[in-house]
C-alpha positions in Angstrom: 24.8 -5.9 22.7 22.3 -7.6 25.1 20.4 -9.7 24.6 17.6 -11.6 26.7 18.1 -15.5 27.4 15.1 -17.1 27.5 14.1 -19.8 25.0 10.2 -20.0 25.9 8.4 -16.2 26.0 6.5 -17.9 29.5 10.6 -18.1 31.4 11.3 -14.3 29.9 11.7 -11.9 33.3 11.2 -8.4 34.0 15.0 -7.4 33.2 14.5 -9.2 29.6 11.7 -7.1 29.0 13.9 -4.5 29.8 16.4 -5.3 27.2 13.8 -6.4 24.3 11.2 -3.1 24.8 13.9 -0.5 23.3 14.8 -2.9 20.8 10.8 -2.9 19.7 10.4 0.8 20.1 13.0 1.5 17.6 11.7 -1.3 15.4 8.7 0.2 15.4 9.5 3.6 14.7 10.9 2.6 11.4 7.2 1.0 10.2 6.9 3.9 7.8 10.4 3.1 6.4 9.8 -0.5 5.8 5.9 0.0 4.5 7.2 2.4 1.5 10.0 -0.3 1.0 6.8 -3.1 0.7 5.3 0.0 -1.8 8.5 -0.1 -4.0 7.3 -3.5 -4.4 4.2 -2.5 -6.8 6.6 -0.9 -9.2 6.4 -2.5 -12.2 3.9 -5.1 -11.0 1.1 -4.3 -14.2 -1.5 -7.2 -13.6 -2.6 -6.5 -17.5 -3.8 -2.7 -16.0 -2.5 0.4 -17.8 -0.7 1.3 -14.9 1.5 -0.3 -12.3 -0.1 -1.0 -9.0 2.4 1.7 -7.3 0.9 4.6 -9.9 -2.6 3.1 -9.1 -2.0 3.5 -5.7 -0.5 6.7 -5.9 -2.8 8.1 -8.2 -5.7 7.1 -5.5 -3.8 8.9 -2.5 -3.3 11.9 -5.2 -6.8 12.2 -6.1 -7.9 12.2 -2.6 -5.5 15.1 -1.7 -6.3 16.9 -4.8 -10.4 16.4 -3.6 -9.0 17.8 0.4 -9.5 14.8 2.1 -7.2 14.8 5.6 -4.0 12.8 6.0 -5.3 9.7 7.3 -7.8 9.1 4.5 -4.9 10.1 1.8 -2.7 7.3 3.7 -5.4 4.8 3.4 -5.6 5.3 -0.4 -2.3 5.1 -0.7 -2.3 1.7 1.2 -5.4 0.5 0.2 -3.9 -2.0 -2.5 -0.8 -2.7 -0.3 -1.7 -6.3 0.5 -1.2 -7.0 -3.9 1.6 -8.3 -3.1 1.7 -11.1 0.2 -2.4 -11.1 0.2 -3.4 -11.7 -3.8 -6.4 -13.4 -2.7 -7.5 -11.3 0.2 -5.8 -7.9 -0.3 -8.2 -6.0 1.1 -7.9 -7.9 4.5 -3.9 -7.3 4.3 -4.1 -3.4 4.0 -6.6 -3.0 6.7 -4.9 -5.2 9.0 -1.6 -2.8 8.5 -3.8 0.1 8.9 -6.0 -0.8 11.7 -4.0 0.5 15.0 -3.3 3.5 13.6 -7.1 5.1 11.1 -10.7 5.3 12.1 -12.7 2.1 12.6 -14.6 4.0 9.5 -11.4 4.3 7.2 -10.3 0.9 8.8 -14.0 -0.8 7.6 -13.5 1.4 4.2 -10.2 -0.2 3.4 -11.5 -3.9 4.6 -14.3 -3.7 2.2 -13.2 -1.6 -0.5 -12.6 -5.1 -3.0 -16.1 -6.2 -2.8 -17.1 -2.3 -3.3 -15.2 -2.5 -6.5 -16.2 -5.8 -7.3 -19.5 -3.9 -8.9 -17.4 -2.7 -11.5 -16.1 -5.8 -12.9 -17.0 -9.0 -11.4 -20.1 -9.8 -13.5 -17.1 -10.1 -16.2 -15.6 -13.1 -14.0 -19.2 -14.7 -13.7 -19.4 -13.6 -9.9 -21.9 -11.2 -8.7 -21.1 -7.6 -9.0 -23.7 -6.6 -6.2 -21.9 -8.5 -3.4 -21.6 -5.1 -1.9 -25.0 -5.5 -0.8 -25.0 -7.5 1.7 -23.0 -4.1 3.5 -26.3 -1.9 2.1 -27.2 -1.5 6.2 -23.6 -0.9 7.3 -23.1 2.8 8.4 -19.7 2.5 6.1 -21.5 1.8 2.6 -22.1 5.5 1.4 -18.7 6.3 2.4 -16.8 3.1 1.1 -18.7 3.8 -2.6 -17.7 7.1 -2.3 -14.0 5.9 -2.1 -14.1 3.0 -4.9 -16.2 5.9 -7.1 -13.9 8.8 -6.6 -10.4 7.7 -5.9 -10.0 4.0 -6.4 -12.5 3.4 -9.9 -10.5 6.4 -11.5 -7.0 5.7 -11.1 -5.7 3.6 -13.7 -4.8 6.7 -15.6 -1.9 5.7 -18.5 -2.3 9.7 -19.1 -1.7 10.9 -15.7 1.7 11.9 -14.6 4.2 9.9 -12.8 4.2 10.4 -9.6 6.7 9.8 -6.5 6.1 7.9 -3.5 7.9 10.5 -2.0 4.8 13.1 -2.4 2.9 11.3 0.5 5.6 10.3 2.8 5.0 13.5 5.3 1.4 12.0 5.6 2.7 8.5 6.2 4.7 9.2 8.9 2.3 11.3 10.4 -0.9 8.9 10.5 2.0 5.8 11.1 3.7 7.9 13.8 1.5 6.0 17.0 -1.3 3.8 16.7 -4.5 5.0 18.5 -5.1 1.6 19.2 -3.1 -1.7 19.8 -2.7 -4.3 22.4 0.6 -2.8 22.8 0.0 0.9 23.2 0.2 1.2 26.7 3.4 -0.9 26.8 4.4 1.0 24.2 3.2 4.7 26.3 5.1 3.2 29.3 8.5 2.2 27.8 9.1 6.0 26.2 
């Protein structure tokens, strides 16, 4: 196999370029594989809900189909607590940084925020202030991220519901995942095909 040479990226030449892009554009192509792997990873992880953070995820990408929402606002409710696991502190940030090149600066700002948003429901509890979400109240994405945390994410700690499978979203995964609409790398990416 070959390999490029260089030991600083400022020495790498045209012809290492040439070996490295193939290599990336197959790396990338298996994002979706890896990101349900990183999903697997929520299995089992409770947190004192009365669901696992998989079946919390997948019940909020389940009630968004079930409500007719399109495939890249199922695939950010399915992602949306992704970051649980490397980002405990700033999951939010996590999800919507995985999601960015490829959703809607809308569902991207949806996804950022969607912590604080649900914050309302719960943080008074902690001694914080549950109306944090207020300082968004002018932001064109408010309406549309309480909408989310009200009808998908609030609801879907469900003991009662159903298992369900990963694999029931996976078509719309690799669909919204397929090629980012936007990345310091897509016309790199457009030209190396």
């Amino acid at each position: 196999m070959m390999q490029a040479t260089f030991t600083k990226m400022s020495e790498s030449t045209a012809r290492d370029w040439q070996i490295i892009m193939p290599e990336q554009l197959a790396f990338f192509k298996k994002l979706p594989d890896r990101i349900l792997s990183h999903m697997e990873l929520l299995s089992g992880d409770y947190g004192g809900f009365a669901v696992d953070r998989l079946q919390h995820s997948l019940q909020t990408a389940h009630r968004a189909a079930e409500a007719g929402e399109d495939d890249e606002y199922i695939v950010c409710a399915l992602l949306h607590d992704i970051g649980d696991t490397l980002g405990s502190a700033n999951h939010a940030d996590v999800g919507a940084a995985i999601l960015q090149p490829f959703v809607s600066e809308e569902n991207h700002w949806m996804i950022k925020h969607h912590a604080i948003f649900q914050g309302y429901n719960f943080f008074h509890f902690l001694g914080a202030d549950r109306n944090m979400r207020d300082q968004f109240r002018d932001s064109d994405n408010f309406k549309r991220t309480a909408r989310f945390v009200a009808k998908y994410d609030d609801p879907a700690f469900d003991p009662s519901m159903p298992t369900l499978a990963l694999s029931l979203f996976e078509p719309e995964l690799r669909r919204v995942l397929a090629e980012p609409i936007k990345s310091i790398y897509k016309e790199a990416m457009s030209n190396s095909e």
